[in-house]
C-alpha positions as a Markdown table, in Angstrom:
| # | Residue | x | y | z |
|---|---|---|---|---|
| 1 | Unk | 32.9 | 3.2 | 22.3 |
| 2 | Unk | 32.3 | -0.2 | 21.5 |
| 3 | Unk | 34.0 | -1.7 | 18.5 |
| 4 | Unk | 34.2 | -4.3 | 16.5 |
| 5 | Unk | 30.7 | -5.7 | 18.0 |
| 6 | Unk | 28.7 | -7.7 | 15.4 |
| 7 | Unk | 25.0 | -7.1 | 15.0 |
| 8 | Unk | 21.7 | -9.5 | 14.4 |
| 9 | Unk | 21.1 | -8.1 | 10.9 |
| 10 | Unk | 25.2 | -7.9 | 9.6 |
| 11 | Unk | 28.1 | -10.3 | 8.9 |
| 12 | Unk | 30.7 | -7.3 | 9.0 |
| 13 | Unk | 31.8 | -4.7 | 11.3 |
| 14 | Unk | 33.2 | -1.1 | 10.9 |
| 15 | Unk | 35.7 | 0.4 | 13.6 |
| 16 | Unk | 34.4 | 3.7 | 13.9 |
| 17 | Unk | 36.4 | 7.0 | 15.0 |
| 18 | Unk | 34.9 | 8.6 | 18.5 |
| 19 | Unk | 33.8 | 11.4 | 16.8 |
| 20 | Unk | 32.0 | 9.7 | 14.1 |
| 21 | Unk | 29.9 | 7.1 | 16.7 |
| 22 | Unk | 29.2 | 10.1 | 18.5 |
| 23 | Unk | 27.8 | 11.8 | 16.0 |
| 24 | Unk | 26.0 | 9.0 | 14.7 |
| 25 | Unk | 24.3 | 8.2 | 17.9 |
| 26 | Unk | 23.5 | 11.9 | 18.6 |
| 27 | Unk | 21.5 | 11.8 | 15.1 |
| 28 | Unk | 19.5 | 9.0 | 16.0 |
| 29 | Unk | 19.0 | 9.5 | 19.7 |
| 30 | Unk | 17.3 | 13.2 | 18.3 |
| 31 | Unk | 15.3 | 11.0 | 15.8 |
| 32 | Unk | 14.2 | 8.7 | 18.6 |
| 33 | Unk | 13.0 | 11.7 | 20.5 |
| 34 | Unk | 11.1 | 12.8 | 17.4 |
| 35 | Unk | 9.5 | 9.3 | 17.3 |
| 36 | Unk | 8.7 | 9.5 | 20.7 |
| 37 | Unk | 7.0 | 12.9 | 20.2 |
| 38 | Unk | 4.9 | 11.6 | 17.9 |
| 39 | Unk | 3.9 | 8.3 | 19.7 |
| 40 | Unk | 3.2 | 11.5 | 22.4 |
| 41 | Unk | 1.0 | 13.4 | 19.7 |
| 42 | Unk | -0.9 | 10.5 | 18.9 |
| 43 | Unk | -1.8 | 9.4 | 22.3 |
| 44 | Unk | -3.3 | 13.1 | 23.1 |
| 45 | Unk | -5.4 | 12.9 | 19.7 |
| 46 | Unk | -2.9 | 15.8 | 17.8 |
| 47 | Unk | -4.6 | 17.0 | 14.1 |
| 48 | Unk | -3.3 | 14.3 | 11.8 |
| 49 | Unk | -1.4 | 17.5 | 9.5 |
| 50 | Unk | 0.3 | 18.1 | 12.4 |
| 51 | Unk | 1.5 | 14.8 | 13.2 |
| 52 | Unk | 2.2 | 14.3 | 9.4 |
| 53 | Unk | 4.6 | 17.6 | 9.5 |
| 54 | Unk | 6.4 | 15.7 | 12.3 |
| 55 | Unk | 6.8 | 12.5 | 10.5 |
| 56 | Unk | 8.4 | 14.2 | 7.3 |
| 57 | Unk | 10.9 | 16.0 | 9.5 |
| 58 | Unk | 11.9 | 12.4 | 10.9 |
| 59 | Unk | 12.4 | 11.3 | 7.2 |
| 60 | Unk | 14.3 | 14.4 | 6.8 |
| 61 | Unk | 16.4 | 13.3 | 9.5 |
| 62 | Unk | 16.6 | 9.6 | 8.5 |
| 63 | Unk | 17.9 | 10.6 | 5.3 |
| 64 | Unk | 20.4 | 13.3 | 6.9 |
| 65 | Unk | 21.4 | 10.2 | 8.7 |
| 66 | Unk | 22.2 | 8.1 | 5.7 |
| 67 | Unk | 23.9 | 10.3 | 3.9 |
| 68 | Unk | 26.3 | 10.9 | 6.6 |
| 69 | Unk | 26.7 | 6.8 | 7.1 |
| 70 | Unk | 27.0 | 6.6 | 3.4 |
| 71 | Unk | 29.7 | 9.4 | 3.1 |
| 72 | Unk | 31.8 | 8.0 | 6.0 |
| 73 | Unk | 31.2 | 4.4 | 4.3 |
| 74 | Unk | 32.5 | 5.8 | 0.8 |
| 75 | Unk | 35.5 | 7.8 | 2.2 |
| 76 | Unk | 36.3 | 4.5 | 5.1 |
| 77 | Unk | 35.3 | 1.3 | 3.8 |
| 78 | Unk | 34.6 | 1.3 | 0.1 |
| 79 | Unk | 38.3 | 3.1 | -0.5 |
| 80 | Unk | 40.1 | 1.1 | 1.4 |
| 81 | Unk | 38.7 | -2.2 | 0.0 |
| 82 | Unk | 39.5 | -1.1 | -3.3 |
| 83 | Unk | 43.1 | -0.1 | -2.7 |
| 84 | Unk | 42.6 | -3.8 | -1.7 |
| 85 | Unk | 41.9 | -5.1 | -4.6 |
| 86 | Unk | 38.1 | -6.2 | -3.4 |
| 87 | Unk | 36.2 | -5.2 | -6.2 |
| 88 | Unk | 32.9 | -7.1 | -4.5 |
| 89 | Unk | 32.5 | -4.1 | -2.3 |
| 90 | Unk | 32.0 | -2.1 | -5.1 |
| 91 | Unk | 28.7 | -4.1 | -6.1 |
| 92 | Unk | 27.9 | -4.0 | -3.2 |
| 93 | Unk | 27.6 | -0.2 | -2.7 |
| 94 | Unk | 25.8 | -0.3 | -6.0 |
| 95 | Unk | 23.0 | -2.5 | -4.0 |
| 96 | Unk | 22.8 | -0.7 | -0.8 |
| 97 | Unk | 22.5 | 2.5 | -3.2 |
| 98 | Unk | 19.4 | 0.9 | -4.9 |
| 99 | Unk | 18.0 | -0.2 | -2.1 |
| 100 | Unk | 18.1 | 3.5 | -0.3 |
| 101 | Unk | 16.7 | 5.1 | -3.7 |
| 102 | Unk | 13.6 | 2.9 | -4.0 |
């Protein structure tokens, strides 16, 4: 597992239990398959409401996805900052909870 490992698009980084980074990566390794399946469906000319099925079960799974994140995040993160007295964090979630509901 690799922790503490900063990425392009964040300024923050979140230790992660094995379990949950496996689980997190299994999610979007089964998503990438779905993409890929699609990318395969297009290329042999599939009926576009079958491709379309395809792509709402990968939003299904995106959003499966973020609620998990978002629930580890709430239970992890936004708790222990506010036992911490960072009351930012809380703003923050209300942005990141904007964003996901537009």
């Amino acid at each position: 597992m690799e922790e503490n490992k900063e990425c392009c698009c964040c300024h923050k980084t979140k230790e992660r239990s094995e379990k949950e980074y496996k689980d997190l990566l299994n999610r979007l390794s089964r998503i990438e398959g779905q993409v890929r399946g699609i990318k395969g469906m297009v290329e042999k000319d599939a009926y576009c409401t079958d491709i379309l099925v395809q792509v709402a079960a990968i939003n299904a799974a995106l959003n499966s996805f973020n609620k998990v994140l978002l629930a580890n995040h709430i239970k992890t993160c936004v708790t222990q900052d506010i036992r911490d007295g960072k009351d930012d964090t809380v703003d923050e979630l209300v942005t990141v909870l904007q964003k996901l509901m537009k």
